[in-house]
C-alpha positions as CSV (number, residue, x, y, z in Angstrom):
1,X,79.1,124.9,112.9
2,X,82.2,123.4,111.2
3,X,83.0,122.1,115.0
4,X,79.6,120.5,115.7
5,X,80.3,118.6,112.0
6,X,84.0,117.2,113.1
7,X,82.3,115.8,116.4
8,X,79.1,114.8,115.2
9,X,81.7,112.8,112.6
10,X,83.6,111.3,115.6
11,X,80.9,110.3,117.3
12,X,79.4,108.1,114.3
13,X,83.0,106.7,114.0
14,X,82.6,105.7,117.5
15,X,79.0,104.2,117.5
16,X,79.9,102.5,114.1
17,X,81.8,100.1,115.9
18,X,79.2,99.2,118.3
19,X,77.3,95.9,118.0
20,X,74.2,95.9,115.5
21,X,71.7,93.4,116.1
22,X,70.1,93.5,112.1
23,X,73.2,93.8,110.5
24,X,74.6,90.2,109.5
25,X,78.5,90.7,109.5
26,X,81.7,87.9,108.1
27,X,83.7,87.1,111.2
28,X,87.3,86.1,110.3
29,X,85.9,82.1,109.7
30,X,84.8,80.8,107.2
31,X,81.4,83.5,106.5
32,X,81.7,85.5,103.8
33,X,85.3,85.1,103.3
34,X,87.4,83.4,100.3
35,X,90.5,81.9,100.1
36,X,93.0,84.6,97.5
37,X,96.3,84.1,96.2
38,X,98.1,85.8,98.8
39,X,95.7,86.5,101.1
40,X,92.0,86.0,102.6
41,X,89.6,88.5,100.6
42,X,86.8,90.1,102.8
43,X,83.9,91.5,100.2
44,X,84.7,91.7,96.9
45,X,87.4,90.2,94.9
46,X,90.4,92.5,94.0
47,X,91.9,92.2,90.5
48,X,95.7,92.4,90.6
49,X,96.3,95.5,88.6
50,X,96.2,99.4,88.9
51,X,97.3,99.2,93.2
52,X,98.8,101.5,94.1
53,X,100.8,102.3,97.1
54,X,98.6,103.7,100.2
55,X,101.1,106.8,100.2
56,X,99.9,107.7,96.9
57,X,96.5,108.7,98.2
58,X,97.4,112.4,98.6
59,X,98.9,112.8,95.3
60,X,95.4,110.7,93.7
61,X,93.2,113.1,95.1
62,X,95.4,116.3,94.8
63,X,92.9,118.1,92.5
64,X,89.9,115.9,93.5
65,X,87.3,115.4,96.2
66,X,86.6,111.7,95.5
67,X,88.3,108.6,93.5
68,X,87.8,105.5,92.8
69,X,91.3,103.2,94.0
70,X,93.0,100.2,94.7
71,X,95.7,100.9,97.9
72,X,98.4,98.4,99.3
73,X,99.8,99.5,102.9
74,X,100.1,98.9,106.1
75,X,96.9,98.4,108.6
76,X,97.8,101.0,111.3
77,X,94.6,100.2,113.3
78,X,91.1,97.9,113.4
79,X,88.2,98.5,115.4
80,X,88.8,96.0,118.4
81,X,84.9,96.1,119.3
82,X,83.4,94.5,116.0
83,X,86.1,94.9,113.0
84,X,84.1,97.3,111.6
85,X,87.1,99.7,110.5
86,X,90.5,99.9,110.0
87,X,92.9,103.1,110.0
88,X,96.1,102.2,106.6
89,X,99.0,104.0,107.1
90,X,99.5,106.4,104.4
91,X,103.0,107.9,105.5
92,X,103.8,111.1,107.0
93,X,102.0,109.8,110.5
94,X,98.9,110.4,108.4
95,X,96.1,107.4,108.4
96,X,92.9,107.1,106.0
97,X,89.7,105.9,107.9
98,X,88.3,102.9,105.8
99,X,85.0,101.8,106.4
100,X,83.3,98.9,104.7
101,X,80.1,99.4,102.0
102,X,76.9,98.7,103.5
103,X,78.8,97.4,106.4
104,X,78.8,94.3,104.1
105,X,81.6,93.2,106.0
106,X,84.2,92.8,109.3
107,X,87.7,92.5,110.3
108,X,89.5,90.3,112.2
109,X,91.0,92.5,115.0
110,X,94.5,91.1,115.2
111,X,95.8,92.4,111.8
112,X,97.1,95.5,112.7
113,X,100.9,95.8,111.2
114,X,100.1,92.9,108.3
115,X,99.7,94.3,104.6
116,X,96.5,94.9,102.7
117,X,94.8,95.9,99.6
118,X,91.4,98.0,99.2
119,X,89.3,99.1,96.7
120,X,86.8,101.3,96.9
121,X,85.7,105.3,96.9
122,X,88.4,107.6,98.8
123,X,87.5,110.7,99.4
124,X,89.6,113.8,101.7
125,X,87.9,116.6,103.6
126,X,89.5,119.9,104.0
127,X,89.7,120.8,107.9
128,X,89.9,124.7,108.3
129,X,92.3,126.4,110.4
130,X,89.8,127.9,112.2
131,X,88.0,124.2,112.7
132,X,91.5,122.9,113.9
133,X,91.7,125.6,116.5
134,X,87.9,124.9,117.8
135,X,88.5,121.7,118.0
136,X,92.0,121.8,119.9
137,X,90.2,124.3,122.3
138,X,87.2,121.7,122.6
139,X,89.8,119.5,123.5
140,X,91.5,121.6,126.3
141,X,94.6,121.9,124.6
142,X,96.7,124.4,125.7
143,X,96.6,128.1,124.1
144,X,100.2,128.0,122.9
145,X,99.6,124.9,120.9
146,X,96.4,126.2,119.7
147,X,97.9,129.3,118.4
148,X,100.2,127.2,116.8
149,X,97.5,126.0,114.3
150,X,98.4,127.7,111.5
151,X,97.5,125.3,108.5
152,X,94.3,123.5,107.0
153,X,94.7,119.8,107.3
154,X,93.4,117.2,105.1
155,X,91.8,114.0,106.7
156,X,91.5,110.7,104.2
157,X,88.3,108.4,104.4
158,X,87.7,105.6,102.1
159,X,84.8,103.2,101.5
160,X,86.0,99.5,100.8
161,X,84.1,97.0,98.8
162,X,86.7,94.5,98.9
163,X,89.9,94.1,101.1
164,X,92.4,91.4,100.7
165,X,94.8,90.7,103.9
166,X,98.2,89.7,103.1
């Protein structure tokens, strides 16, 4: 069951970035987007105080599910089909997913490696270690490195209302 949840959850990740006819999106011109000190602001304005850095996140939701934050890091990856996410480097070769609220908004697709602040909801999910090895074995992987498996592994998401490229 828990398997059929991680790839149903791929596979909206993957149709997410598909083209949407009804869905009006801000390219990286002049739609939608402002001019900010220090950066071009996609969605909502982001108030200068309370950021945090992106390899924080772990410790901000160490004894919670969800929480509302401001990050700063490093965009690891953007969807290069519409813009419609980006993956933030949150250290340890971890990422958070970030999606944008009411897919109010895009990103251009050549910021990957530039600086940027969120704020939104993030929120971490809890992958057993019996949904790891499922998944690996889905995947073909080898039965040495699925008995390897041997801890639960938390996966970040977060939902932006405002991003602010540096």
């Amino acid at each position: 069951m828990k398997r059929y949840l991680v790839l149903i959850s791929a596979m909206l990740i993957i149709a997410s970035c598909q083209n949407s006819s009804n869905t009006q999106k801000a390219e990286s011109g002049n739609n939608g987007i402002m001019n900010a000190v220090g950066g071009k602001v996609f969605g909502n304005k982001i108030a200068n105080n309370d950021i945090r850095n992106a390899e924080s996140l772990s410790i901000a939701l160490e004894n919670k599910d969800k929480k509302g934050l401001k990050l700063e890091g490093k965009v690891d990856a953007v969807c290069q089909m519409t813009g419609c996410w980006l993956n933030m480097d949150i250290g340890h070769g971890e990422t958070v997913h970030v999606t944008f609220k009411d897919e109010a908004f895009t990103m251009p697709k050549d910021i990957a490696g530039r600086t940027a602040v969120i704020e939104g909801v993030a929120s971490k999910e809890i992958i057993t270690v019996d949904e790891l090895k499922k998944a690996a074995k889905a995947e073909g992987k080898p039965q040495v490195e699925i008995d390897a498996i041997t801890q639960a592994k938390a996966e970040y998401y977060f939902e932006a209302e405002g991003v602010t490229i540096k």
